[in-house]
N, C-alpha and C positions, 0 to 999 in steps of 0.2 A: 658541758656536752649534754643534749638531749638525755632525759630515760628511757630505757630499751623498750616501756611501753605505751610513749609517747607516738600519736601521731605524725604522720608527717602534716603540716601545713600544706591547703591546695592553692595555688598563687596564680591559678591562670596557666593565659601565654606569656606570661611574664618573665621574659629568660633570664634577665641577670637577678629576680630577687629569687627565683628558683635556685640560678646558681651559688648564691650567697647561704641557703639553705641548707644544701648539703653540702656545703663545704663545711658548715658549723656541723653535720652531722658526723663528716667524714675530714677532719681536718689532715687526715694524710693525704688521701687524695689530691695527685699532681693536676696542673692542665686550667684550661679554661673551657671558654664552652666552644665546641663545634658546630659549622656553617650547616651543618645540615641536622634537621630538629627533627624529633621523633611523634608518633604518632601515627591514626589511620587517614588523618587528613593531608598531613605531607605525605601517606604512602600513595593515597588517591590521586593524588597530582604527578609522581612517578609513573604510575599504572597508567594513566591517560596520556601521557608525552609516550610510552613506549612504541619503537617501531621494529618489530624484528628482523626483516629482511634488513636494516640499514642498520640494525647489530649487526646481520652476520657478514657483512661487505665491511663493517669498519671497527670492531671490538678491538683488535690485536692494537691500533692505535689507539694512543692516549688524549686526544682528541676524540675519538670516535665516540657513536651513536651507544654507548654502554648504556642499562637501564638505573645504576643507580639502586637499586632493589633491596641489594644484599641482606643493609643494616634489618630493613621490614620486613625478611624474610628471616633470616638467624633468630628474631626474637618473635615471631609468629604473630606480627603484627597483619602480615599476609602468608599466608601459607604454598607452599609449593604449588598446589591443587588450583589455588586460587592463579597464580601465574601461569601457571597453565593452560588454565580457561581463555584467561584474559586475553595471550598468544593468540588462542584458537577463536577468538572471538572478532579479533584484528583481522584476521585471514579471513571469516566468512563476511565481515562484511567489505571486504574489498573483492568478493566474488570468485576466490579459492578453491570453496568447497564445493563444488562442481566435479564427478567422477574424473573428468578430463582436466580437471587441473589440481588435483590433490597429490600428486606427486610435485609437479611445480613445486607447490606450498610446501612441503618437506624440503624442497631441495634451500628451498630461499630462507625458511623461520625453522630447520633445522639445528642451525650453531645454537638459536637460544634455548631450543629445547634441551637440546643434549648438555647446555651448561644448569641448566634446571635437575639435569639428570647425574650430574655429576655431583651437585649434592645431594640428593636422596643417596648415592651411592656411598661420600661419606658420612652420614647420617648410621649407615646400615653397617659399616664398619666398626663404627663406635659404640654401637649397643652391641657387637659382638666382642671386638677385645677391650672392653672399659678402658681403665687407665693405661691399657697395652699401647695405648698410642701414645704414649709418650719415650716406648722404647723403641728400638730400629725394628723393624719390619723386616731386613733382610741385611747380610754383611754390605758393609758399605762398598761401592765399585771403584774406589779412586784410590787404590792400591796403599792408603796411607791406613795404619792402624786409629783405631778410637780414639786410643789416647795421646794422637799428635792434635788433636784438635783442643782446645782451650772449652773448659765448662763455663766460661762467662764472658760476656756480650763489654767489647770494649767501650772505656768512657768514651772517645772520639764519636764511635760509630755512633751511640744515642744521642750524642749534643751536637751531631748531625758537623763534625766539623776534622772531617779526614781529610780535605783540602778538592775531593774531586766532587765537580759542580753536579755534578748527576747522582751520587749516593746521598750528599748532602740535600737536597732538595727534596731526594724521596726521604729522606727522615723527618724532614722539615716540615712536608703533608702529614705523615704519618701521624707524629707528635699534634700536630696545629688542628689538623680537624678528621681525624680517627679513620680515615679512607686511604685507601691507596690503589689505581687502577694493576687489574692485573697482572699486568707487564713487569711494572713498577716491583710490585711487589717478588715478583720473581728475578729481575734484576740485582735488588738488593739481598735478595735471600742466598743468592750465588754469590754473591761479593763477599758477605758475611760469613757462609760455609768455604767455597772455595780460595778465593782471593785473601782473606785475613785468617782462615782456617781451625774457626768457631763451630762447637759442636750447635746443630741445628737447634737441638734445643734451647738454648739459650736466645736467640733470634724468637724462636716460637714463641717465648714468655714474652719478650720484647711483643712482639705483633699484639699480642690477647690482652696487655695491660691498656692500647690505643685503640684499636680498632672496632669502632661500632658494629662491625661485623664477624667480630672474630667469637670463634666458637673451635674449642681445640679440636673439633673434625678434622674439618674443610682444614684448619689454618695449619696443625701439625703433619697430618698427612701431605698437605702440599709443598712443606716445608722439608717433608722427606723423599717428596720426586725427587727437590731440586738436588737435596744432600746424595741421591742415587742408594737410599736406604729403603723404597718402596717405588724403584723405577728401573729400570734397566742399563743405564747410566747417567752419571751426574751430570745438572743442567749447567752449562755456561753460557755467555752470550760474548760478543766483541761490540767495538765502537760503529761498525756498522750497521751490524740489528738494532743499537741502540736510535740512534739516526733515522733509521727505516721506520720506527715506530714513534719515537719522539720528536722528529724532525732536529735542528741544529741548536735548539733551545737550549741545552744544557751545556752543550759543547761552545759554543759559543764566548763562553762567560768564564768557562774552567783555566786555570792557570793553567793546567797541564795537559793543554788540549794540543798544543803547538813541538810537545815533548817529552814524555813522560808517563802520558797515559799510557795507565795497565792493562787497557781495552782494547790498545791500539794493536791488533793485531790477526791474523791469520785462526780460523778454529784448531788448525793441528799444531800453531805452535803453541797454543792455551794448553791443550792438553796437553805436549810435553812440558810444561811450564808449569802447571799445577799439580800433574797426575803422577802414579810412576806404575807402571806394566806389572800386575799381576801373574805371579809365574804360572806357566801354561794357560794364561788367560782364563782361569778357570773360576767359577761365582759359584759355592757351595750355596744350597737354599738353609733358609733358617728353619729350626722345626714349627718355627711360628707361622711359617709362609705355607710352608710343608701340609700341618696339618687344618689350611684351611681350605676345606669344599665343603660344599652345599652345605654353606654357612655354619658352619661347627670350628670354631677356633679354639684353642685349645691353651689361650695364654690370660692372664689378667681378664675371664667376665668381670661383664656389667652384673654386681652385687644386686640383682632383682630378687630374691627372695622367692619362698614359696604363694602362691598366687591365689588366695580364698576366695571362695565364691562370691562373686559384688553383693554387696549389706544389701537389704532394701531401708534406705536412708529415709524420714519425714521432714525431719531440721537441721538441713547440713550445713559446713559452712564450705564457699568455696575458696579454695586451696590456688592461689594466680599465680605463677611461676614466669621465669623470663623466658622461657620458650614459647609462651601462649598470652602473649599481650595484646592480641587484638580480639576483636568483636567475632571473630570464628573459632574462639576458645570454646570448644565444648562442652565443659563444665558450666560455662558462665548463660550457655545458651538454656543446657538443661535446668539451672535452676536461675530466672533472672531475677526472681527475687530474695535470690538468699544471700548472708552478710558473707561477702570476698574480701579477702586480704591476701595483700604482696606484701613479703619480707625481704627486705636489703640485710643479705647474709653477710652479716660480720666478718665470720670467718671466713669466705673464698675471700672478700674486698680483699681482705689483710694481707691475706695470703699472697694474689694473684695479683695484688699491687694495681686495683682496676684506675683506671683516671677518671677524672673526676666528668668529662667531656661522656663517657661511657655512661655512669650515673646520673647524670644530665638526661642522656639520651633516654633511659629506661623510664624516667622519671614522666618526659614528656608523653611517654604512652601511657602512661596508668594513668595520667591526667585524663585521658578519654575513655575511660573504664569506671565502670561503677562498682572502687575496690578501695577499702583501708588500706594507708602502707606503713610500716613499722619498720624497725631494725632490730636486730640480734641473732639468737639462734631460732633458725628456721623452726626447728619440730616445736620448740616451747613457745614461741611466740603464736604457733598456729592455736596449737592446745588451751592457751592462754585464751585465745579468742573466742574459742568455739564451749571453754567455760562461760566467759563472757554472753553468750549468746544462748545459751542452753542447746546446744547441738548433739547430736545423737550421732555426729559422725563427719566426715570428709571429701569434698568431690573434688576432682581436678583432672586436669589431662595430663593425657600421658608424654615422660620428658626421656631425653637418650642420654643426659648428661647421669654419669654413677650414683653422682651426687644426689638427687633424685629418692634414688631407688635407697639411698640410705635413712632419707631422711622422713619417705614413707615409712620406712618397715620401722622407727624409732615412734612413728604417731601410731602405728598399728595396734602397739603392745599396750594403748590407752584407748585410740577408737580407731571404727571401722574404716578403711580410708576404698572408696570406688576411683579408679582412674577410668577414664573415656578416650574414645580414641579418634584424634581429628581425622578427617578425609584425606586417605591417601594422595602420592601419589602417582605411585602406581600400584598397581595387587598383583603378587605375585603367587602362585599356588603354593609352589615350592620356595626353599630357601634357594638364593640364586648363587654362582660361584662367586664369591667376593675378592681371587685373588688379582686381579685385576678388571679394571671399570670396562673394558672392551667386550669383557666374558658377560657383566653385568647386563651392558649394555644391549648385544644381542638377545636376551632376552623380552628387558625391559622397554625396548623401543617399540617396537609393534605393537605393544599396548597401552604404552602413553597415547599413541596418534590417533589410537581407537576411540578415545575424547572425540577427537577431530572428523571423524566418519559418523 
């Protein structure tokens, strides 16, 4: 195995001897490599096919006109801000932006902003309750206690082989190339919570060790609509929604399409079927839920430390993280010639069981960045470098993951660390209500559009 202060080799586009690379780096690491490759030139080709009106007319199908984005967005290959523009950039020159038809344009490239807006939303969650998202949000609504539910993700379900042609399938993507359309993924995550009666987190870690896009925001909190732990009730679906959105593809092929399916059925008798009636129907709020307004949560912070005046820096190094891997990392823009380095954290890999299709993907972005990458423990491996280089300190942007903010405040106690901060994407005066994204939402809408005007 490589030394922790070895290089990585740059190999190009060269996907399989890249993949051959880190798999000697990372010999746990499961998986092969995924159909869709990382970087700002695959993100550029996504950004130029995007059409948001024929998102918002066809997203909820699995076929539909989806952007594809996610993965180059979750790792700051392109940034919210930048989507943003992009959106608003489509709309003016198709002749939008005209006083008399700038509502039109909201009403048609609305779905995809508001899904733009749904991650800044849990973006803003997770730097309020850190690791708190991993715990429920609120009592669960499905009348069955925590501990009817099972702490770990059955073999069937991950080797994608429960016998019904439609959860199999979507494990199949899942595993095979680290995507899963929306739908999909809510489909499965109700089969997993509800139908086999899996605590959601265990599904969550499943999602985060595949998915190119996953980032325990978006992926746990989504994961707690469907459990009805951060929703107002738990999500299920039937064999008809299924249809309505994936057309007969899966059904088609299922042994148990003709008799047996668990899908096959009415919404009210799912829920007497899964559910069981809480007495007086009554949903106590959590003090979690409780005490959060105008952004003050009061469970698990984000371990940010105390916040020293920015060093004035002469020879810094910069500090590349997977939140900020593209060419509008601020750090990188502030100092473009000074020596960056990305570390492949050892310790989350291990931990977090990433696939190797994930490391793949990270890999192909830093290939278009002019950054060293190493592996081990982050804080020593930076420090390591920035002796190396004779630096006088730290620059990097700023990240929402905990992890982060731990592993500043461990470089701190050696050298001065400056974080910057990308372009929002929206600004908000006030902290905004975060207990639900509708609250968020009326806010933050009228001044994302404001771009747009």
């Amino acid at each position: 195995m490589p030394s922790e202060a070895q290089d990585l080799p740059r190999r190009g586009r060269d996907r399989p001897a890249l993949q051959a690379t880190l798999a000697a780096w990372f010999p746990a690491a499961q998986g092969g490599l995924s159909p869709i490759p990382g970087g700002m030139a695959a993100a550029r080709q996504r950004l130029a096919a995007l059409d948001p009106i024929a998102y918002g007319r066809s997203r909820n199908h699995l076929d539909g006109a989806v952007t594809g984005l996610s993965p180059y967005i979750r790792h700051g290959v392109l940034t919210l801000a930048q989507v943003r523009d992009a959106v608003f950039a489509w709309l003016r020159e198709r002749g939008y932006a005209s006083p008399e038809r700038q509502a039109e344009a909201q009403r048609l490239a609305g779905k995809l902003i508001n899904e733009l807006g749904w991650r800044d939303y849990w973006q803003r969650l997770w730097r309020q309750l850190g690791d708190g998202i991993w715990h429920d949000l609120e009592p669960l609504r499905t009348g069955h206690p925590a501990e009817a539910y099972a702490p770990e993700l059955p073999p069937d379900i991950a080797a994608g082989r429960t016998g019904l042609a439609c959860i199999d399938a979507f494990a199949a993507d899942l595993t095979a190339t680290g995507w899963l359309h929306n739908h999909a993924r809510m489909w499965l995550a109700s089969y997993v919570v509800h139908w086999r009666r899996v605590r959601w987190q265990a599904g969550a870690r499943w999602f985060l060790q595949h998915l190119l896009d996953g980032d325990p925001a978006s992926n746990n909190l989504s994961w707690q609509w469907v459990a009805s732990s951060f929703s107002s009730k738990p999500y299920i679906f039937n064999r008809a929604n299924l249809e309505r959105y994936a057309g007969d593809r899966h059904c088609r092929t299922c042994p148990l399409a003709s008799g047996g399916c668990p899908f096959q059925a009415s919404y009210e008798s799912l829920q007497q079927r899964l559910f069981r009636p809480e007495p007086g129907g009554h949903h106590p709020v959590a003090p979690a839920l409780a005490s959060l307004e105008q952004g003050r949560w009061q469970v698990s912070p984000t371990p940010s430390g105390p916040h020293p005046p920015s060093p004035a820096l002469t020879r810094p190094i910069v500090w590349v993280h997977g939140e900020a891997l593209g060419p509008a990392n601020p750090a990188l823009r502030a100092w473009p010639g000074a020596p960056a380095l990305f570390v492949f954290d050892d310790d989350l890999i291990a931990s977090a069981g990433l696939s190797l299709k994930r490391l793949v993907f990270l890999q192909e972005c830093l290939e278009e960045l002019p950054v060293t990458v190493r592996r081990g423990k982050v804080a020593e491996q930076l420090l390591a470098f920035a002796a190396e280089h004779g630096a006088d300190g730290v620059v990097t942007s700023t990240a929402v993951d905990p992890r982060f903010s731990w592993i500043r405040n461990a470089m701190a106690e050696r050298l001065p660390v400056l974080v910057l901060e990308p372009d929002p994407f929206v600004s908000l005066k006030a902290a905004p209500d975060l207990r639900r994204f509708s609250r968020y939402w009326r806010r933050a809408e009228p001044l994302v559009w404001r771009h747009f005007g």
